[in-house]
DSSP file (Angstrom, degrees, kcal/mol; ACC not computed):
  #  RESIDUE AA STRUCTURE BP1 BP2  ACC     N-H-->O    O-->H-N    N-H-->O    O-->H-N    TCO  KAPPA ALPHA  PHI   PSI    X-CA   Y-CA   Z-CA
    1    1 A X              0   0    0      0, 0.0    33,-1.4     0, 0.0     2,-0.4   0.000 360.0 360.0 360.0 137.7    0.0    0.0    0.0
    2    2 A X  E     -a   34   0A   0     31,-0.1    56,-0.4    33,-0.0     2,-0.2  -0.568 360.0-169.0-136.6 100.3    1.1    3.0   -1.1
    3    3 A X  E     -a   35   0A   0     31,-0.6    33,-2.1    -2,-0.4     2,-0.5  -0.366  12.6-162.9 -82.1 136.9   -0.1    6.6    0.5
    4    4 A X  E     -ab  36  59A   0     54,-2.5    56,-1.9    31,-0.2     2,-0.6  -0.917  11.8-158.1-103.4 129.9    0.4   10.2   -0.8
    5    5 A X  E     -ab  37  60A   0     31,-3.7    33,-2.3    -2,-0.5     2,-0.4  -0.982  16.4-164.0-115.3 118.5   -0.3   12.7    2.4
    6    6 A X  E     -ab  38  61A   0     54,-1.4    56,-1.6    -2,-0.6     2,-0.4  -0.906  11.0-145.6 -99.4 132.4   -1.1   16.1    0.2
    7    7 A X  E     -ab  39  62A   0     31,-3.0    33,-1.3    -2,-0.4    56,-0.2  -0.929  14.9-174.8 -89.8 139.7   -0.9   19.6    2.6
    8    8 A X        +     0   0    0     54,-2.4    55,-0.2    -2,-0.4    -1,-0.2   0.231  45.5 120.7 -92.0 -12.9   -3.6   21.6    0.9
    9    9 A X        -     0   0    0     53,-0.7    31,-0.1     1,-0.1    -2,-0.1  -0.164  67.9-140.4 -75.0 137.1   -2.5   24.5    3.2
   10   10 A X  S    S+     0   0    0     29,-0.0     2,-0.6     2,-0.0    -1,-0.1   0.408  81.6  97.9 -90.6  11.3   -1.3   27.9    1.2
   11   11 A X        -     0   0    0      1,-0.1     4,-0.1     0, 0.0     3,-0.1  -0.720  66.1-153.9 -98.7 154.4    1.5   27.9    4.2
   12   12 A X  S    S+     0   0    0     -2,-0.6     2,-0.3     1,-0.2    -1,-0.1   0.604  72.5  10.6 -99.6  -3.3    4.7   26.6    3.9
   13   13 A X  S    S+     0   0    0      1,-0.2    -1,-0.2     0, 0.0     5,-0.0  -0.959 113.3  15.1-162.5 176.4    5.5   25.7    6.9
   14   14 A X  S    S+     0   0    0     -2,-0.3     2,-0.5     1,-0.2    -1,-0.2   0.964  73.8 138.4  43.3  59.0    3.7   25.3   10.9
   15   15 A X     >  -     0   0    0      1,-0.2     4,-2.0    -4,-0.1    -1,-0.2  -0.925  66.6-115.1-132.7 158.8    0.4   25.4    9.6
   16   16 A X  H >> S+     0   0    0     -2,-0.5     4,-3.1     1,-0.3     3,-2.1   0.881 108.4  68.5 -37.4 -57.0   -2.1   22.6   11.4
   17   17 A X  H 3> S+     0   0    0      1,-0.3     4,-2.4     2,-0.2     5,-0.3   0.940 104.7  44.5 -40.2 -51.4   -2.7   20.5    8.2
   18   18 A X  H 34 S+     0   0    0      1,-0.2     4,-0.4     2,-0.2    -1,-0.3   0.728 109.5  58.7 -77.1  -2.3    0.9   19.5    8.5
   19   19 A X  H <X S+     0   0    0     -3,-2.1     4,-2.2    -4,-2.0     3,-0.3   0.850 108.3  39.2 -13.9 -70.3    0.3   19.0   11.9
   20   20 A X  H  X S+     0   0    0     -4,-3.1     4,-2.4     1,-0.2    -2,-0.2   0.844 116.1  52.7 -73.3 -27.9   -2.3   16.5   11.5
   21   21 A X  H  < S+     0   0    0     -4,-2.4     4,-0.5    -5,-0.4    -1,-0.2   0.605 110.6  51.1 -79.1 -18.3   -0.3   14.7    8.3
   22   22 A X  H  > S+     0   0    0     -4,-0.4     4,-1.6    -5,-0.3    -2,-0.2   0.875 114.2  45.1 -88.7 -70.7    2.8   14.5   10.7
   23   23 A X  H  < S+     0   0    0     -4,-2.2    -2,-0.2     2,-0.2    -3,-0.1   0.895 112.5  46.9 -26.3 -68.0    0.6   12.9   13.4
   24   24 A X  T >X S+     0   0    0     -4,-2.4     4,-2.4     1,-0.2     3,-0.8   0.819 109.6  53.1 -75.9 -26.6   -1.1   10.6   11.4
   25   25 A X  H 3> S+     0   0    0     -4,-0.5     4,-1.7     1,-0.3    -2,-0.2   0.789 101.9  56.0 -78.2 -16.1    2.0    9.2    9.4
   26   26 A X  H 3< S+     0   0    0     -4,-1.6     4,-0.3     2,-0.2    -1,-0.3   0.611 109.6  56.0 -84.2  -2.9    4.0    8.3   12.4
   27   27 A X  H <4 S+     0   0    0     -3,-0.8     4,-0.4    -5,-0.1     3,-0.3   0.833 109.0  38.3 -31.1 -64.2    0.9    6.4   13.0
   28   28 A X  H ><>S+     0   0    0     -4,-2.4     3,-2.0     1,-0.2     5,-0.5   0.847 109.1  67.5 -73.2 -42.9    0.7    4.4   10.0
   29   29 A X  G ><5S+     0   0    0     -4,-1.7     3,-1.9     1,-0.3    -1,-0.2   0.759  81.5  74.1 -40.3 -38.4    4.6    4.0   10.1
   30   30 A X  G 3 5S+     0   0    0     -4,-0.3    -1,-0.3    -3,-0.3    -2,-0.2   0.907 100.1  44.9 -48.8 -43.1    4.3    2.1   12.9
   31   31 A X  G < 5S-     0   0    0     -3,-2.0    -1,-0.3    -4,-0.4    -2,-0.2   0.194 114.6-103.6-104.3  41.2    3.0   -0.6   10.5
   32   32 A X  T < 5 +     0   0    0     -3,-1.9     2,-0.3     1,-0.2    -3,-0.2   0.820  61.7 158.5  71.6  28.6    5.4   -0.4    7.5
   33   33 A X      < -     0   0    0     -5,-0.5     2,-0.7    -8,-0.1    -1,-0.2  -0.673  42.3-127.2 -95.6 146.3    2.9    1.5    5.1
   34   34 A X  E     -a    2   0A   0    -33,-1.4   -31,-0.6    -2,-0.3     2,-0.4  -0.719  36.0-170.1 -74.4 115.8    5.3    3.3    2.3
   35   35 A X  E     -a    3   0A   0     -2,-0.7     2,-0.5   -33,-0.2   -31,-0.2  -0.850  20.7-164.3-110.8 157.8    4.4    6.9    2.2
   36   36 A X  E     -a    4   0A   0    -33,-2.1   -31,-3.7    -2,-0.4     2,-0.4  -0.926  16.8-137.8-127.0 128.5    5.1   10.1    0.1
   37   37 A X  E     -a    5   0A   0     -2,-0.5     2,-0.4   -33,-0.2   -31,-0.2  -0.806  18.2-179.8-110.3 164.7    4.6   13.7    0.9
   38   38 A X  E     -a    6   0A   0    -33,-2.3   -31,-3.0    -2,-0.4     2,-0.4  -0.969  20.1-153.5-142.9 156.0    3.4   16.3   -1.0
   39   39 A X  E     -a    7   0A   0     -2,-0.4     2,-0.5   -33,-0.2     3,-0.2  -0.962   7.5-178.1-117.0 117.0    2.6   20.5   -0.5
   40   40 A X        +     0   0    0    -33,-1.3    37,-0.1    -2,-0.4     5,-0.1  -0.832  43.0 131.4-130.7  64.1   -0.2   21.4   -2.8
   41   41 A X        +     0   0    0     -2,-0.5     2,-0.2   -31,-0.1    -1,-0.2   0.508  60.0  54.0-126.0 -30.1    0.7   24.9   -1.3
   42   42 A X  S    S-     0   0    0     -3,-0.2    35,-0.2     2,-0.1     3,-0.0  -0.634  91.8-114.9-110.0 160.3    0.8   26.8   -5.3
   43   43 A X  S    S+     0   0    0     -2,-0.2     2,-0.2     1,-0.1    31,-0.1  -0.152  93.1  74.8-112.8  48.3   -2.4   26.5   -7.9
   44   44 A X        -     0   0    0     29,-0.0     2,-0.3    33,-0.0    -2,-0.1  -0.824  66.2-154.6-153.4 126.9   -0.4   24.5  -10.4
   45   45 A X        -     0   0    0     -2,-0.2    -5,-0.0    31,-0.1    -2,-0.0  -0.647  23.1-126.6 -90.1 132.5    0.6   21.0  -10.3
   46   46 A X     >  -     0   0    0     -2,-0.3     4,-1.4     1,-0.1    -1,-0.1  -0.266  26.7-110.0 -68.5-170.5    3.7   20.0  -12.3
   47   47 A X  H  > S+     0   0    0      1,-0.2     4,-2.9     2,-0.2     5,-0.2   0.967 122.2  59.9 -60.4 -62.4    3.5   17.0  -14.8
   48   48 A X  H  > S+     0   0    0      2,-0.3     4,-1.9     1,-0.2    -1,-0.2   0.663 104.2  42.8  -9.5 -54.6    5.7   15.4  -12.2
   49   49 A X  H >> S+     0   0    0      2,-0.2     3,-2.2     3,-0.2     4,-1.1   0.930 112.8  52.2 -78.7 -86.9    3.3   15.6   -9.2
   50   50 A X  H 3X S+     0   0    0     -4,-1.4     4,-1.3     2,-0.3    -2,-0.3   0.775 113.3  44.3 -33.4 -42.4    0.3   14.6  -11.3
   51   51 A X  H 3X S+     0   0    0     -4,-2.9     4,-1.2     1,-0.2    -1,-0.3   0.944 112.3  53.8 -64.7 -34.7    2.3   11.2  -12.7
   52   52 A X  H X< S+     0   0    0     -3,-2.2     3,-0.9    -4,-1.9    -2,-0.3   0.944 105.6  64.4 -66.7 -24.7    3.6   10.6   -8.8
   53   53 A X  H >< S+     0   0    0     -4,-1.1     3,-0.8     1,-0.3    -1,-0.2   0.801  93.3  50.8 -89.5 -12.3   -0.1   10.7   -8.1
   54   54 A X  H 3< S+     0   0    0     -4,-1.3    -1,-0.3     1,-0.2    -2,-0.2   0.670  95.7  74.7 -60.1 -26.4   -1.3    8.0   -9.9
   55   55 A X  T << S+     0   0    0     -4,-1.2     2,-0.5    -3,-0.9    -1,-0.2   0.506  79.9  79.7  -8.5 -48.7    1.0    5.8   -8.4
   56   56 A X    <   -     0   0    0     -3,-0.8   -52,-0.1    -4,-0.2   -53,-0.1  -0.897  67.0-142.5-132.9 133.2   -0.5    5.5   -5.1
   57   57 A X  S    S+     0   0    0     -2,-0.5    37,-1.6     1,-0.2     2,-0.3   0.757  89.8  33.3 -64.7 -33.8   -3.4    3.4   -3.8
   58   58 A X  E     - c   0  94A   0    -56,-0.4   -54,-2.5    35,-0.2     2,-0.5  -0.963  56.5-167.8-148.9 166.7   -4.3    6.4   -1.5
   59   59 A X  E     -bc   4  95A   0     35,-1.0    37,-0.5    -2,-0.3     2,-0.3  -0.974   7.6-166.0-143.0 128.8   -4.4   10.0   -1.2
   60   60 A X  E     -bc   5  96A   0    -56,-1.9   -54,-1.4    -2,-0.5     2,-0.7  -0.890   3.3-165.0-110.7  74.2   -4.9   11.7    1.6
   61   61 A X  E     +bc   6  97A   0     35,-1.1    37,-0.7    -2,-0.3     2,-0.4  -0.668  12.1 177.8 -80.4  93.9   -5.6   15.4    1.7
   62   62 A X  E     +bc   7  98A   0    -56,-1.6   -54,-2.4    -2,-0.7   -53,-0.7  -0.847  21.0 154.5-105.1 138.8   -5.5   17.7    4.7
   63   63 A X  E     - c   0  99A   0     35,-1.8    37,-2.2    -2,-0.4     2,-0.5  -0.953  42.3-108.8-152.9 142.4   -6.3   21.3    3.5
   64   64 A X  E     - c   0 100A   0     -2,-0.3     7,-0.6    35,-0.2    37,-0.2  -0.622  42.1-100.3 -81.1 135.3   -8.1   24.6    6.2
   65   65 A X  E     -E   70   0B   0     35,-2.0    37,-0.3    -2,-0.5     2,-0.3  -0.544  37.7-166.8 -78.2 129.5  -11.5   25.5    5.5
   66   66 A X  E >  S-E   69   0B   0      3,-3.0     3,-1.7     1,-0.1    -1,-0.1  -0.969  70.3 -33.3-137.6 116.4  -11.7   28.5    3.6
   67   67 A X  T 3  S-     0   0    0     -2,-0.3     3,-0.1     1,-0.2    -1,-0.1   0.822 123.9 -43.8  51.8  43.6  -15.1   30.0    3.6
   68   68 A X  T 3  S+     0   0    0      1,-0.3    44,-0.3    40,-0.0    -1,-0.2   0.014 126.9  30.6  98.9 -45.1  -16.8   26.7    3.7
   69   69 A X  E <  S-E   66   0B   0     -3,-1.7    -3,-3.0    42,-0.1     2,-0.4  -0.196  97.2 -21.1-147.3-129.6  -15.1   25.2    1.6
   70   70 A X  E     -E   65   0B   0     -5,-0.2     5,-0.4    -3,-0.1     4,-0.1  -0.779  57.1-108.5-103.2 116.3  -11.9   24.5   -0.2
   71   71 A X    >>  -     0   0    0     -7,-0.6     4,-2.6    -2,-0.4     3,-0.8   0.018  32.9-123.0 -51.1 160.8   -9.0   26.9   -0.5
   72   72 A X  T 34 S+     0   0    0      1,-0.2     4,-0.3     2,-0.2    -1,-0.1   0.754 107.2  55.1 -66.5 -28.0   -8.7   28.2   -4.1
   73   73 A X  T 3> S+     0   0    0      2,-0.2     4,-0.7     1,-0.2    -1,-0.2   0.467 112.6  45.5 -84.9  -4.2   -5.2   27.2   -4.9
   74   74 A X  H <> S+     0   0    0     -3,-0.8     4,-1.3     2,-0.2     5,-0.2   0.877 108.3  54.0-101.2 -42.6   -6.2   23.5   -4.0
   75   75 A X  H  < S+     0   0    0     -4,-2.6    -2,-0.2    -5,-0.4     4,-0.2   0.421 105.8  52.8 -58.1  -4.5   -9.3   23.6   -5.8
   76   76 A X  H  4 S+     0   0    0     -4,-0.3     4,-0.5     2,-0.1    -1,-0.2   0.708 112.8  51.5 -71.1 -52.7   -7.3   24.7   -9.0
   77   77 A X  H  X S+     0   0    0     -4,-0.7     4,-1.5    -3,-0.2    -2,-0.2   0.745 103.4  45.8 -63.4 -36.7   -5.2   21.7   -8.2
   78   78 A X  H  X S+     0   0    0     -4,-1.3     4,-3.1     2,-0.2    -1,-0.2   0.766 114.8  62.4 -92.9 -20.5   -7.8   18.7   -7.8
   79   79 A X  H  4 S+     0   0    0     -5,-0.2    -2,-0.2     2,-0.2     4,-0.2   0.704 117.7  31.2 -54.1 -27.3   -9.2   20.8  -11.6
   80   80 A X  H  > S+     0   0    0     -4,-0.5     4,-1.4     2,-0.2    -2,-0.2   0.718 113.5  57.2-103.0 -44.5   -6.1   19.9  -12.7
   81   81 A X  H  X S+     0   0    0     -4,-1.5     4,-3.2     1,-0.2     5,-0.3   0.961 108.6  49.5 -57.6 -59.1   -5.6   16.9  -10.9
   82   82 A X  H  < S+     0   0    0     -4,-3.1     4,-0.5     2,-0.2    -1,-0.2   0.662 103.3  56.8 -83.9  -3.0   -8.8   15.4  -12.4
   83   83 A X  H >4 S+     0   0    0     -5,-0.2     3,-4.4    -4,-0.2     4,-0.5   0.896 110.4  47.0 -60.4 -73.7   -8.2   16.2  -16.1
   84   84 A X  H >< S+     0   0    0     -4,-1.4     3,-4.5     1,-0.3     4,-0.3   0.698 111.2  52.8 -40.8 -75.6   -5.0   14.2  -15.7
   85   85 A X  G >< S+     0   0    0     -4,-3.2     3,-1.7     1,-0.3    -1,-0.3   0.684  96.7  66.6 -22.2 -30.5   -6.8   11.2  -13.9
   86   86 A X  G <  S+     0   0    0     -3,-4.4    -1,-0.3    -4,-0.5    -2,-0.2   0.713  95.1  52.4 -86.3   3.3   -9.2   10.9  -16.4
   87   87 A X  G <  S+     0   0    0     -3,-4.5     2,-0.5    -4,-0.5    -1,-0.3   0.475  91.4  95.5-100.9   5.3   -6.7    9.6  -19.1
   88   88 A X  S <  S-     0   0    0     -3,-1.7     3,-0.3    -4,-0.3     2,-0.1  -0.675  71.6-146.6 -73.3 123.1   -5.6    7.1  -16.5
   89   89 A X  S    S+     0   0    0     -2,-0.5    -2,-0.1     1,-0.2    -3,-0.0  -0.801  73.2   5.9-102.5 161.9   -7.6    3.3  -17.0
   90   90 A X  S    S-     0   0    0      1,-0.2     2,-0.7    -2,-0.1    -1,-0.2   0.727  83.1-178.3  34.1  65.5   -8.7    0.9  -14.2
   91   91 A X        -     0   0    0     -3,-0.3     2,-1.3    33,-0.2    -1,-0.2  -0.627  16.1-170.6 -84.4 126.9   -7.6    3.4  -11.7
   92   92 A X        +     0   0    0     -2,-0.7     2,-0.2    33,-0.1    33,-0.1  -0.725  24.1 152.7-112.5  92.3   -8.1    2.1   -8.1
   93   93 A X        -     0   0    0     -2,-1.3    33,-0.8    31,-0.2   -35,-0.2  -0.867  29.4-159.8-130.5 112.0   -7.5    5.3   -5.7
   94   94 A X  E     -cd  58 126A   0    -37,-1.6   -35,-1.0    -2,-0.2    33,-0.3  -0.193  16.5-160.4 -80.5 159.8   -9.2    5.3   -2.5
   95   95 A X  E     +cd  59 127A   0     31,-2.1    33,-2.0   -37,-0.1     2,-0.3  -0.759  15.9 167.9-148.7 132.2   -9.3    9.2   -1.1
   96   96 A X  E     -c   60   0A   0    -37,-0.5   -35,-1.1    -2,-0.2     2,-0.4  -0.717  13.7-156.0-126.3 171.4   -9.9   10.5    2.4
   97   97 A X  E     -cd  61 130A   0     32,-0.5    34,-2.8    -2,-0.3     2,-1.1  -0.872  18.2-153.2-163.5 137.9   -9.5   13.9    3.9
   98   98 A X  E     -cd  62 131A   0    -37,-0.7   -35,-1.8    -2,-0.4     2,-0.7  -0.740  21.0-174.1 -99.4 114.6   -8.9   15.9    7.1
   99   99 A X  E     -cd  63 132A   0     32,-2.4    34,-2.1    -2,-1.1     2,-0.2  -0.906   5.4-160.5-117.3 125.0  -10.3   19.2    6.9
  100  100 A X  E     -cd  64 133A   0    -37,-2.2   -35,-2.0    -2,-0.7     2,-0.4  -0.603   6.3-172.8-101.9 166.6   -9.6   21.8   10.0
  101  101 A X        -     0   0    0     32,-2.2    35,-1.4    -2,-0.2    36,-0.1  -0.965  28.5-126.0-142.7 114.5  -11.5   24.8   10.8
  102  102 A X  S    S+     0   0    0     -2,-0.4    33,-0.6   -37,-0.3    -1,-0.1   0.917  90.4  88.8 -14.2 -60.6  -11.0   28.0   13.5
  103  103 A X  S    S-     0   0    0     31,-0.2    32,-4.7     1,-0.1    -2,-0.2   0.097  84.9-132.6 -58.6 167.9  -14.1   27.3   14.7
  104  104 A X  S    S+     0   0    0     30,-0.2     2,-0.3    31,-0.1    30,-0.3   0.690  85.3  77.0-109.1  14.3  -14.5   24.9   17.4
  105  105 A X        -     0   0    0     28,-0.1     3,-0.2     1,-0.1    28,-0.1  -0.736  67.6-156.6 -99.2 134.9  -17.3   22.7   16.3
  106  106 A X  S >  S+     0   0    0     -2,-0.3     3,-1.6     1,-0.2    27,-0.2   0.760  86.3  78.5 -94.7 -21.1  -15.6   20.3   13.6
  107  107 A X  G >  S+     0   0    0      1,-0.3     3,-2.1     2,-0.2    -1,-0.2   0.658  73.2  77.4 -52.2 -24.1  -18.9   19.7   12.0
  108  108 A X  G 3  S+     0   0    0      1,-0.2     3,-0.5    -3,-0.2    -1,-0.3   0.617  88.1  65.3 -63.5 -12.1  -18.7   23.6   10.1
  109  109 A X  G X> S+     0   0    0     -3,-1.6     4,-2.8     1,-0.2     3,-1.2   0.702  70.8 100.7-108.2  -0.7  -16.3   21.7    7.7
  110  110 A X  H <> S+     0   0    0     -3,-2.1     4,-1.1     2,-0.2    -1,-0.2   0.758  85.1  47.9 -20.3 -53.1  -19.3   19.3    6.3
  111  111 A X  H 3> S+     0   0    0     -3,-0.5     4,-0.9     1,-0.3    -1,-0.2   0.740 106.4  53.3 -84.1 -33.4  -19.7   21.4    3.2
  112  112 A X  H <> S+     0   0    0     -3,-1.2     4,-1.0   -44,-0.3    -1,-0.3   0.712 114.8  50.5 -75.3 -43.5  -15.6   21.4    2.5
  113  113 A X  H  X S+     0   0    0     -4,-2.8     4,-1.3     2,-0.2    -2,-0.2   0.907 100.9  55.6 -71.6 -34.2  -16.4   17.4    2.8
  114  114 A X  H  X S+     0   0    0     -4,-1.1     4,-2.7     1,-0.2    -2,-0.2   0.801 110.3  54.1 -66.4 -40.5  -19.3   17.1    0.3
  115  115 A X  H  < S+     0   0    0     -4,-0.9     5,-0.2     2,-0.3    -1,-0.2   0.838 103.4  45.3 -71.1 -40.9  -16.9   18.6   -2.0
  116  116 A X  H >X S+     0   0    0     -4,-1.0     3,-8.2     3,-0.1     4,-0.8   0.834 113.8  59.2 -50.8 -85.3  -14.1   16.4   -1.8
  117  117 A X  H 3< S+     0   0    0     -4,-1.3     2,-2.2     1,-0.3     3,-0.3   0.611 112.7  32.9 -20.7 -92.7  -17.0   13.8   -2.1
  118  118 A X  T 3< S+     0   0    0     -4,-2.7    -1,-0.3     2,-0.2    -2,-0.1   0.173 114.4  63.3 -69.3  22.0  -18.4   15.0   -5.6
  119  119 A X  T X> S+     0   0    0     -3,-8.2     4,-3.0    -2,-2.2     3,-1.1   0.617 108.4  43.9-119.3 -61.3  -14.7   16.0   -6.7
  120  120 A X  T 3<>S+     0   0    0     -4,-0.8     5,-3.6     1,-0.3    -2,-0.2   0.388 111.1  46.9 -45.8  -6.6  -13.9   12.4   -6.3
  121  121 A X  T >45S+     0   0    0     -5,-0.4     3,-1.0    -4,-0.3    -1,-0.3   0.622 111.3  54.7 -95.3 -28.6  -16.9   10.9   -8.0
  122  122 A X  T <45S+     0   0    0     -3,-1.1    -2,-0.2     1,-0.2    -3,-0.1   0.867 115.7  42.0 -71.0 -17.7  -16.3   13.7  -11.1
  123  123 A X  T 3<5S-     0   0    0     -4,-3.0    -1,-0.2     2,-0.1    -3,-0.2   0.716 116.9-114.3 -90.5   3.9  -12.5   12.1  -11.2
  124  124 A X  T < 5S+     0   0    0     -3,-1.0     2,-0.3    -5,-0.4   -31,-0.2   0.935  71.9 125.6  74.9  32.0  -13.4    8.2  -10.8
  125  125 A X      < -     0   0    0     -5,-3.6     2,-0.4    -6,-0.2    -1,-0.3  -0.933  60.0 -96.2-132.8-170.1  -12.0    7.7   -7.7
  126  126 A X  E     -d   94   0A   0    -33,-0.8   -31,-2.1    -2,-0.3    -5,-0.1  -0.720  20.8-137.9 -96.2 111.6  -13.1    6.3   -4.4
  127  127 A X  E     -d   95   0A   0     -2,-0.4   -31,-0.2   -33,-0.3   -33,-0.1  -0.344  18.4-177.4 -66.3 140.3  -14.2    8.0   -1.8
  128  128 A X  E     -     0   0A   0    -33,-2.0     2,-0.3     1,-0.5   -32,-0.2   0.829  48.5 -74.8-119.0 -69.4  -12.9    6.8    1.6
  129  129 A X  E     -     0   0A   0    -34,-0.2    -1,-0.5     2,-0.0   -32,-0.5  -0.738  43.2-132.3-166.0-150.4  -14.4    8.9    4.7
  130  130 A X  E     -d   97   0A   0     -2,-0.3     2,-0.3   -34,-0.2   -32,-0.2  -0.863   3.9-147.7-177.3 162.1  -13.6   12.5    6.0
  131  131 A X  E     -d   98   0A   0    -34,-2.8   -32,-2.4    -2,-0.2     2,-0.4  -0.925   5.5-158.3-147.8 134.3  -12.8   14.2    9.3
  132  132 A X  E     -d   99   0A   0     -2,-0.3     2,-0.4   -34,-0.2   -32,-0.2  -0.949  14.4-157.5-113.8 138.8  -13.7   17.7   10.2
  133  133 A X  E     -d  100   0A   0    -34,-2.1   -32,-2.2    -2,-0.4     3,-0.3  -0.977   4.1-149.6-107.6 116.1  -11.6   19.3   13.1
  134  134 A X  S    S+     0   0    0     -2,-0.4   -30,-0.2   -30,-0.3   -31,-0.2   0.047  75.1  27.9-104.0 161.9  -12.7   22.0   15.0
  135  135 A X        +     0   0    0    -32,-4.7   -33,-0.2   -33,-0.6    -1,-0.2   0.837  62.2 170.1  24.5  60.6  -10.0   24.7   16.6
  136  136 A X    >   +     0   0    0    -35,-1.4     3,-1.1    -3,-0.3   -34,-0.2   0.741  64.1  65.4 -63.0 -39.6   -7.9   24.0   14.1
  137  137 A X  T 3  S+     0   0    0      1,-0.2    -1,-0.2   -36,-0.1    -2,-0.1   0.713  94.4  69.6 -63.3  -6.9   -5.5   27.3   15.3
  138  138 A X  T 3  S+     0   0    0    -36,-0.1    -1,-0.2     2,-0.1    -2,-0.2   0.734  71.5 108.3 -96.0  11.5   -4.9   25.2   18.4
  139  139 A X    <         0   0    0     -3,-1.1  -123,-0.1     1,-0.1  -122,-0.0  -0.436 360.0 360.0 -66.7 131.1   -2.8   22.6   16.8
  140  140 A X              0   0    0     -2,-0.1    -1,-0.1  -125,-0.1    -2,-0.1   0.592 360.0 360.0 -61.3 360.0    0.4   22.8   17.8
């Protein structure tokens, strides 16, 4: 199994998504899974990025709720992301996502999940589950 952890976060560096992507791969390490990171931090993905992403059996997005929903430079990127995909055959890519919020009810990031959700049915791949996190500035 082979996981891509994407930062959707437009910071480059101490911002909570990679918090939570740092967290949860020393998790998964524990049990030998191969992983790749990647900072989806600009709203253009090289060729490069877009090949590595087919590659890997899942992809794992943690990205801040921005206004609801999805920052603009990430959503530029999964626009991009699924043209590419769609010249791909018998693609099997599972995709889950942690989406964090200021606010402290984690539930505000539902709408930022529904979109992941329908951005993955437009691209053919498989949707895996979601997590919304609340007081997202309080991440170390």
């Amino acid at each position: 199994m082979k996981i891509a952890f994407i930062n959707g976060s437009p910071k480059t560096k101490d911002s909570a998504s990679a918090s939570l992507l740092q967290e949860l791969k020393s998790l998964l390490e524990q049990d030998g899974i191969t992983s790749s990171d990647y900072n989806f931090n600009k709203p253009m993905l090289s060729i490069e990025e877009m090949e590595q992403m087919k590659e890997h059996n899942i992809l794992v997005f943690a990205f801040p709720l921005y206004v609801d929903g999805i920052p603009s430079h990430l959503l530029n990127c999964l626009t991009q992301l699924e043209t590419f995909l769609a010249s791909v055959k018998e693609k099997d890519i599972k995709v889950y996502s942690m989406v964090n919020c200021g606010f402290y009810e984690g539930h505000q990031t539902k709408l930022a999940m529904e979109m992941m959700e329908n951005w993955c049915s437009k691209a053919e791949l498989k949707w895996g589950q979601g997590v919304g996190i609340g007081a997202g500035g309080m991440l170390p």
